[in-house]
C-alpha positions as CSV (number, residue, x, y, z in Angstrom):
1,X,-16.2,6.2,-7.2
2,X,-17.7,2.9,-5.0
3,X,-14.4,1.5,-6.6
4,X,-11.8,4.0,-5.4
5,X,-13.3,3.3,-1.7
6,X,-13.2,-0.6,-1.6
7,X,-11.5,-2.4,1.0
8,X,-10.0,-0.1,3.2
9,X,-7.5,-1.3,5.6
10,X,-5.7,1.8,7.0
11,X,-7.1,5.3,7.8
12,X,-4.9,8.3,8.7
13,X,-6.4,12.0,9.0
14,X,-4.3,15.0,8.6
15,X,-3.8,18.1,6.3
16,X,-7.6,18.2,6.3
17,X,-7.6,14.8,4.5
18,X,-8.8,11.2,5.3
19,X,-6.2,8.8,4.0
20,X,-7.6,5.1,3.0
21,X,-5.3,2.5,2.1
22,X,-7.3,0.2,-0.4
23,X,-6.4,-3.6,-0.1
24,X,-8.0,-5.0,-3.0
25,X,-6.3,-2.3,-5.2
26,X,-2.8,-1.4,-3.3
27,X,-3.8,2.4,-3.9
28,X,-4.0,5.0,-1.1
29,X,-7.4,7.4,-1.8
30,X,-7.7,10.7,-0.3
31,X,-10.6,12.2,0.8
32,X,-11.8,15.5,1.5
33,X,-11.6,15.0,5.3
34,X,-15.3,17.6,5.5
35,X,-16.9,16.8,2.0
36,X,-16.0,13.2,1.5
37,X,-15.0,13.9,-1.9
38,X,-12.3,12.2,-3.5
39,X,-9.3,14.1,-4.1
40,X,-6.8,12.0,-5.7
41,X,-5.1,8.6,-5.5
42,X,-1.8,6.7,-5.9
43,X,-1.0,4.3,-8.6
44,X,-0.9,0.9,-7.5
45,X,2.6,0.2,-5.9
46,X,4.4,-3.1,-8.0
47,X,8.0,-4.5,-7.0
48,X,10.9,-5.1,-9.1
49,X,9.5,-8.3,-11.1
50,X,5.9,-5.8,-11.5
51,X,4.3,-7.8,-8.2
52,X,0.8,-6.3,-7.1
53,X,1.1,-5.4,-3.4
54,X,-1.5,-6.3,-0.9
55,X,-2.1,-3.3,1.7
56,X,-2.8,-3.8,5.4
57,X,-2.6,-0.9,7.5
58,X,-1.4,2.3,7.6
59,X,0.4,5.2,10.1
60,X,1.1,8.6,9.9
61,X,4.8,9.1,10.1
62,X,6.4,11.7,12.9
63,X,7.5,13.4,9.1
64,X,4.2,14.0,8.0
65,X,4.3,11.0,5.2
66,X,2.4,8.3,5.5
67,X,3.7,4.4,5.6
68,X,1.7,1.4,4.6
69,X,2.4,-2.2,5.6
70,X,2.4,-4.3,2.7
71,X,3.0,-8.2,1.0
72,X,3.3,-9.2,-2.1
73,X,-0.3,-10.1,-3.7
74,X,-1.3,-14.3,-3.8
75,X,-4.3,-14.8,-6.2
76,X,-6.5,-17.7,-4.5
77,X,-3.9,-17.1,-1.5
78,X,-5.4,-18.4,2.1
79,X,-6.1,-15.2,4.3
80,X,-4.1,-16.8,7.1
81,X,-1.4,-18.4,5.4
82,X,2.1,-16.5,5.9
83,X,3.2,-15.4,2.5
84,X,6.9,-16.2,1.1
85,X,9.5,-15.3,4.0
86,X,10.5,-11.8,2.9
87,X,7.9,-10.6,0.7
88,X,6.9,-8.0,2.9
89,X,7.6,-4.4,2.8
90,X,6.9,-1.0,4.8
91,X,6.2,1.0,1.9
92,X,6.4,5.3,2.4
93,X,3.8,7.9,0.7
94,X,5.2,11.1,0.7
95,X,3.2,14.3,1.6
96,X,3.3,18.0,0.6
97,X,2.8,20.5,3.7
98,X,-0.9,20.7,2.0
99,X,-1.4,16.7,2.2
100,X,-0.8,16.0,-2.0
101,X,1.0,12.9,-2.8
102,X,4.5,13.8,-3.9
103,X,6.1,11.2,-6.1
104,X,5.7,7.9,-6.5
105,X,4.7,4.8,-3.2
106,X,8.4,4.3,-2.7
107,X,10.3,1.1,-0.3
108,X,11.0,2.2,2.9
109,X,11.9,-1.0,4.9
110,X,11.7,-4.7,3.5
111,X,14.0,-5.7,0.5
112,X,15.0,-2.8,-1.7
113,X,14.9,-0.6,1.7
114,X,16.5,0.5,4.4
115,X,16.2,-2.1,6.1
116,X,17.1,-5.5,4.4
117,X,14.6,-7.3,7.7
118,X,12.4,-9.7,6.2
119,X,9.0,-9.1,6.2
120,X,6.2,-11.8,6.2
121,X,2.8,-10.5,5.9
122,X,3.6,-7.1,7.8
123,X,0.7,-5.5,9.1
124,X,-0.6,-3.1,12.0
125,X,1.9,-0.1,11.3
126,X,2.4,2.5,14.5
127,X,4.6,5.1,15.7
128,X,6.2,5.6,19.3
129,X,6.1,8.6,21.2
130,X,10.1,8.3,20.1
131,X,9.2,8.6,16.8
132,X,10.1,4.2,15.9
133,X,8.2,2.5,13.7
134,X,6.6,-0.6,14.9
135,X,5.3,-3.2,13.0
136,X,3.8,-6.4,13.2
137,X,5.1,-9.7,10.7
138,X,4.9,-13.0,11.0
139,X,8.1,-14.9,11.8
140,X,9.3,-18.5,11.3
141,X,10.1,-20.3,14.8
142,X,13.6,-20.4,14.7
143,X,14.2,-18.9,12.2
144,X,14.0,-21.4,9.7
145,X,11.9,-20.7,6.9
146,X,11.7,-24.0,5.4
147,X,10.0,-25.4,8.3
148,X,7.5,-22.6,8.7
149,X,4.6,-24.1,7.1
150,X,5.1,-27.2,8.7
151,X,5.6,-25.6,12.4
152,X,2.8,-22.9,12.0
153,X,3.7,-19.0,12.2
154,X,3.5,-16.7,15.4
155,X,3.6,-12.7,15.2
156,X,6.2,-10.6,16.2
157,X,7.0,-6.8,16.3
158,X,9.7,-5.1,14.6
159,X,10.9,-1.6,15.0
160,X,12.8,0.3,12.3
């Protein structure tokens, strides 16, 4: 439908499969990579206290899965506002060898994963020829995240 395809911030191909990651919706829609025809989608990804997560930008993984850079949602939220230091996760969609989603949008980095680096807005997910994750969040300068709204925000790149 128009409204599975809204928003797309993130597009991976494989398996025969175009992978959108839907911002508006925090789903991840796959397509029939010749047809166009929807195949299936995730549920929308919520945290702990049942957040909605935002998604911006998506990577296949060396493993075949597929990881998602994702913040916690901000109704009426300022596009280029930072978020709440930490509210940012790298979130993993596992794949079967024939591209299906297997299980449920799980935490792969970010609070509740395995890495406890906090996330601000995370976006802009890649792989290295080494097989590292690289990802782009904002920081606070100096690391103090009090003053981070009143200093401004830059963007830096995290491996995991």
């Amino acid at each position: 439908s128009a409204a599975s395809l809204s928003s797309p911030e993130g597009i991976c191909c494989a398996h025969g499969s175009l992978y959108l990651a839907c911002v508006d919706r925090g789903v991840i829609v796959r397509l029939a990579l010749a047809a166009g025809a929807l195949l299936e989608e995730t549920r929308p990804f919520e945290g702990t206290a049942g957040e909605m997560y935002v998604y911006w930008g998506m990577a296949l993984g060396p493993d075949g899965h597929l990881y998602v850079a994702a913040h916690v949602s901000e109704e009426g939220g300022h596009y280029l506002r930072p978020t709440p230091i930490g509210s940012g996760r790298v979130l993993r969609q596992r794949l079967s060898a024939s591209g299906s989603f297997l299980g449920p949008t799980e935490v792969f980095a970010g609070r509740g994963g395995s890495s406890r680096r906090q996330l601000n807005r995370p976006s802009d997910p890649c792989f290295c020829s080494h097989g590292n994750l690289h990802i782009s969040s904002f920081v606070a300068p100096g690391g103090a995240a009090s003053q981070a709204a009143a200093e401004g925000m830059r963007r830096g790149v995290y491996t995991f």
